[in-house]
Structures are given as C-alpha cells and as structure tokens.
C-alpha positions in Angstrom: 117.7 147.7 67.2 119.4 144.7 66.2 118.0 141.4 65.8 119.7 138.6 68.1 119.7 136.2 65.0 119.1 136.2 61.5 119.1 134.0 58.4 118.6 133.5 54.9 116.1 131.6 53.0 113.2 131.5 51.1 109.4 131.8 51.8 105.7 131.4 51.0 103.3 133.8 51.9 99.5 133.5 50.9 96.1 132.3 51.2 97.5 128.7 51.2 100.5 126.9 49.8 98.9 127.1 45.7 97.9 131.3 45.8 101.1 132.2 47.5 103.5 134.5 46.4 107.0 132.4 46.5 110.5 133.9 47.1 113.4 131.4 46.8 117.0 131.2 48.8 118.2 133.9 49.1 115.2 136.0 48.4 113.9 135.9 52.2 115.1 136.8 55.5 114.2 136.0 59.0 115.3 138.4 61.9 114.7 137.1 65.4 114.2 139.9 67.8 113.7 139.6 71.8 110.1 140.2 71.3 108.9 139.7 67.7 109.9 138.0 64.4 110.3 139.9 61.3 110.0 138.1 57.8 111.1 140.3 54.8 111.1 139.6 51.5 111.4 141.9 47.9 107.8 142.3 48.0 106.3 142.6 51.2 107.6 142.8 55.1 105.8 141.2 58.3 106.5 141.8 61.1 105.2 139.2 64.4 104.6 140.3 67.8 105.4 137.5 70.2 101.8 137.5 71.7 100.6 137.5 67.7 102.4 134.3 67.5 100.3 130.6 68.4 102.4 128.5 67.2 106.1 128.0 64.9 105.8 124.2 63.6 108.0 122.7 60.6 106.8 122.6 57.3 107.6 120.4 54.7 107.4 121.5 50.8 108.8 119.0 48.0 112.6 119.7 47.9 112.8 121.9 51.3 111.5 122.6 54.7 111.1 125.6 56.7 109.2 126.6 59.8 105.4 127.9 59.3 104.5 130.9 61.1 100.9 130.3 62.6 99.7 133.3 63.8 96.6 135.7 64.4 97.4 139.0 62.7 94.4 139.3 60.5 95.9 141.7 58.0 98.4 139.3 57.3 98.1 136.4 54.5 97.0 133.0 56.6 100.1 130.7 54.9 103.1 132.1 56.2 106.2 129.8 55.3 110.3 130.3 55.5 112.0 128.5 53.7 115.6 127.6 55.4 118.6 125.2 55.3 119.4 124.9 58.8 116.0 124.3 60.2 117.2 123.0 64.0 119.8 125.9 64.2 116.7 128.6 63.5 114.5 126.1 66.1 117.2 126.4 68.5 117.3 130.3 68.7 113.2 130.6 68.7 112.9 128.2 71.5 116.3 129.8 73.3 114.0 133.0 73.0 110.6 131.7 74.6 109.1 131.4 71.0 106.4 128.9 71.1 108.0 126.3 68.8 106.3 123.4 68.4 107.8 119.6 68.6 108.6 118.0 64.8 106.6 115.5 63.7 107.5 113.5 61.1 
C-alpha cells in the first residue's frame, strides 16, 4: 500500500525531550496513510492507528519545529516528535485526512 504523503525530517522519540533518542534531517520519515501514520527512523519504526492518535500539535525545539504525536499506544515511548521543514504543508495533508490536528499556538 502506498502512503498518500510522505516527507523527510528528523525526529525525537523517548521518555521526554532530554532521554530521547534523536535522528536529524534526513534521518526520519513520515508516511501518511488513509488510516494510520507511520514514523520510521534507522533505529526503530512506529506505526499509529488513527483511533491510537489524541492529538497532532506543533512542537517547538531550539532551531526547528515539527509536529508531536500524542498518542495512547502504551508500548510506544511517551515523546514522540518529527522534526520537519514544511510544518503547514504536513498540517495540511493530516487535517485533509481527518487527523486530529490541533490549532498552533504560539
């Protein structure tokens, strides 16, 4: 199956944002399926159902933002971060697919 969008990027997967393992651009990927996101990286892959999804709000790191995947797989680290450059554009697409993105706040 193909995803209907995919980019490149970076990503933060741990505990919280200091025990996280760290994959910079273009280290990361994000595929957008109709029914579930998958974030791989050189280390590890997770893969979101849509209904294991609360929330996808913007997160802001030092030099970058991303999008933070809030969700309630327990088997998966709690911090779940991509990294990207086009933030809106990756927005877009969730939304255009009934992901439950949240409004930025800034």
């Amino acid at each position: 199956m193909e995803p209907i969008y995919s980019q490149t990027g970076g990503c933060c997967i741990g505990r919280n944002a200091w025990l996280a393992i760290n994959a910079t651009w273009p280290f990361a990927g994000l595929c957008v399926y109709t029914d579930q996101l998958v974030l791989s990286t050189f280390l590890r892959r997770l893969r979101f159902q849509r209904k294991d999804i609360s929330q996808i709000e913007r997160y802001y790191g030092i030099f970058s933002s991303g999008l933070r995947i809030v969700h309630t797989v327990a088997s998966y680290p709690r911090n779940v971060v991509f990294w990207t450059r086009d933030v809106a554009e990756l927005e877009q697409v969730l939304r255009a697919n009934a992901f439950p993105v949240g409004t930025p706040t800034i």
